[in-house]
Backbone bond lengths (Angstrom), bond angles and torsions (degrees), N, CA, C in turn:
res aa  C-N    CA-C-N  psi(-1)  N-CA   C-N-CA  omega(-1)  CA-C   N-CA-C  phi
1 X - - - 1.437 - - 1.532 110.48 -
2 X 1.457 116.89 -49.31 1.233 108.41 -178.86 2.041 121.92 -65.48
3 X 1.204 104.77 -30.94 1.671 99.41 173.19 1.556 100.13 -83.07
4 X 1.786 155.14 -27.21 0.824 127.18 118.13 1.605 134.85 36.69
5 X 1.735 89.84 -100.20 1.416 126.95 177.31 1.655 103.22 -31.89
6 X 1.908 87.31 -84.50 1.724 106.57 173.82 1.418 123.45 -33.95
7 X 1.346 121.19 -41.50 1.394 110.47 -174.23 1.317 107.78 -85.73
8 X 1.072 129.43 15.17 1.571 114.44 170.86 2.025 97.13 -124.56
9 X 1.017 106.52 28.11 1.450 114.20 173.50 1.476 135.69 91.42
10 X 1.559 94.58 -18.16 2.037 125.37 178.85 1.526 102.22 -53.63
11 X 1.390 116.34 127.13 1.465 135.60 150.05 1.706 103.62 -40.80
12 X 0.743 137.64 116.69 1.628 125.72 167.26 1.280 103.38 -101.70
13 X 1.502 115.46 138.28 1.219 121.92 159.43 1.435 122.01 -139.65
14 X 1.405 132.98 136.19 1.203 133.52 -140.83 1.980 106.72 -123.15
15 X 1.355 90.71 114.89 1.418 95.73 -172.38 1.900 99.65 -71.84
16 X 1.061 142.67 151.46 1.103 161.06 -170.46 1.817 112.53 -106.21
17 X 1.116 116.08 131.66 2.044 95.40 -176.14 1.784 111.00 -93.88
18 X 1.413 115.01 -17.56 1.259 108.74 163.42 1.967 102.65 -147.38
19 X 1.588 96.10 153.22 1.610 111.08 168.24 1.559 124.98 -26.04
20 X 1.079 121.84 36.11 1.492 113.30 -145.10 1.989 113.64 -123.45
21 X 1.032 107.58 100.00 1.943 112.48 -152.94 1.776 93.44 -25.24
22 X 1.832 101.68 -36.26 1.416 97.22 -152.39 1.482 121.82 -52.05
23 X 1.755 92.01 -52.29 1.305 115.25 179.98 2.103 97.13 -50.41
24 X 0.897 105.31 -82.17 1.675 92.47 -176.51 1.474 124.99 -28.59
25 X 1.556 126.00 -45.50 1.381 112.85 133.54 1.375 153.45 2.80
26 X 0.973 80.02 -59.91 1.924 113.66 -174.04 1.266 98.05 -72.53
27 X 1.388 111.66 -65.72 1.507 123.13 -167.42 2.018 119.04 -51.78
28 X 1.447 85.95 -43.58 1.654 104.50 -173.76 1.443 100.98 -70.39
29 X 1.457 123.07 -27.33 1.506 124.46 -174.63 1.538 102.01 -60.56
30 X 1.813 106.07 -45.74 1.290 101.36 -173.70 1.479 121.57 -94.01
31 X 1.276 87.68 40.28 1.888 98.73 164.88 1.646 106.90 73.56
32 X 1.386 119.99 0.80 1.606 98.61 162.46 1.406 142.47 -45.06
33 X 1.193 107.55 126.62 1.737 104.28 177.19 1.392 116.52 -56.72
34 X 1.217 114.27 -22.65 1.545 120.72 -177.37 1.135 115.92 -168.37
35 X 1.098 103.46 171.94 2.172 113.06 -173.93 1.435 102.20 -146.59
36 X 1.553 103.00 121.35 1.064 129.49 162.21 1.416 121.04 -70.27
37 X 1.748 142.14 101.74 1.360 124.07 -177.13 1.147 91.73 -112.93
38 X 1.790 103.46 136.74 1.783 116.92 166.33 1.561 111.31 -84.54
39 X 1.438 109.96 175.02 1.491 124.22 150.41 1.588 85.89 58.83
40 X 1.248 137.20 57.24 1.960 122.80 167.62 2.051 84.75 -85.07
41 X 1.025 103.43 117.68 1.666 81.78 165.71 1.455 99.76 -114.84
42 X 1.279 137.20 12.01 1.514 129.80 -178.57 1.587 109.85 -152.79
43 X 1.305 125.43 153.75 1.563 143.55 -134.15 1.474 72.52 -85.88
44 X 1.759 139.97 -66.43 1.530 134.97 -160.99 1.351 96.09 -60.02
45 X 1.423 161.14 -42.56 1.132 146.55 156.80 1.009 101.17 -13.77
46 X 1.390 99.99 -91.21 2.122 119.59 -149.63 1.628 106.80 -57.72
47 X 1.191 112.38 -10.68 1.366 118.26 -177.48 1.243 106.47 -101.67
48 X 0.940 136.60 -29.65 1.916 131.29 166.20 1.308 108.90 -71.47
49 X 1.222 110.26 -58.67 1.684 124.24 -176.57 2.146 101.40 -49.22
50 X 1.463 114.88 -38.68 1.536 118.29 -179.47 1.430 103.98 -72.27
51 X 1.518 111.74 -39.32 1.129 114.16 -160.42 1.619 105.64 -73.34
52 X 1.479 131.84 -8.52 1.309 132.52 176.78 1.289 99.26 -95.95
53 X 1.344 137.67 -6.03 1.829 131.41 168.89 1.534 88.10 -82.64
54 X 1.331 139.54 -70.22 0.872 131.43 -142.09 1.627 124.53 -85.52
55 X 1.321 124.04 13.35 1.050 138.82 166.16 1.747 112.02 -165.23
56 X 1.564 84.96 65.56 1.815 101.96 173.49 1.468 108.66 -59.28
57 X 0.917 139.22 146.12 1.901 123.87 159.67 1.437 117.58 -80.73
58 X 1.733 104.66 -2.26 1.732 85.68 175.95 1.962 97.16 -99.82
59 X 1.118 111.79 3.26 1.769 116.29 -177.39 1.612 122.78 -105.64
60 X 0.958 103.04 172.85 1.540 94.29 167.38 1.577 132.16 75.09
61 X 1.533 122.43 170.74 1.441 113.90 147.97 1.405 126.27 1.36
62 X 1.302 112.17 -77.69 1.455 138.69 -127.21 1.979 82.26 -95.86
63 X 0.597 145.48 -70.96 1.590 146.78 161.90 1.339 116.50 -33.24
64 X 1.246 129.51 -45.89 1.322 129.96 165.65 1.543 113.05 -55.03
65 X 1.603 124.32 -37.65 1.174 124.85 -161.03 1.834 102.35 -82.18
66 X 1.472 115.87 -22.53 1.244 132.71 -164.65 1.431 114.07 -85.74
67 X 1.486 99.86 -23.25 1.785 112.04 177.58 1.446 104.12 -93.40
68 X 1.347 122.86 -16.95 1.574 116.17 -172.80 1.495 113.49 -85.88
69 X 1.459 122.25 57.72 1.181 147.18 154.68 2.354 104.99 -1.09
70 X 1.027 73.55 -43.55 1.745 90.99 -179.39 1.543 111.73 -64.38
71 X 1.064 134.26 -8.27 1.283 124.44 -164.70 2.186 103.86 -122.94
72 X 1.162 97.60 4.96 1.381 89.95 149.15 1.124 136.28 -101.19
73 X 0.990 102.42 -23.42 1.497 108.96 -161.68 1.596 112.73 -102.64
């Protein structure tokens, strides 16, 4: 659903069914533009659940450094 979405130009954003880093995970794997998390009722929630946007392993820094094949050798 979400590449779907994308190829006809739609923002996708992916509601999540519980607080859970994994599920946000999941979601970002499949290329969502965003994740919707319900029910955060406490600050260690919203902060685990952020903390899997903000250092995805397929995004970011940390992925760029993993594709640059060039720097071992």
């Amino acid at each position: 659903m979400v590449s779907a979405g994308q190829s006809v130009g739609l923002t996708v954003i992916v509601r999540v069914a519980d607080p859970d880093p994994t599920l946000v995970a999941i979601a970002l794997d499949a290329k969502a533009d965003g994740v919707l998390v319900p029910y955060c009722e406490d600050s260690e929630t919203i902060q685990r659940c952020a903390w899997k946007t903000y250092l995805h392993p397929l995004k970011g820094k940390a992925f760029k450094g993993c594709i640059d094949f060039r720097k071992i050798s």
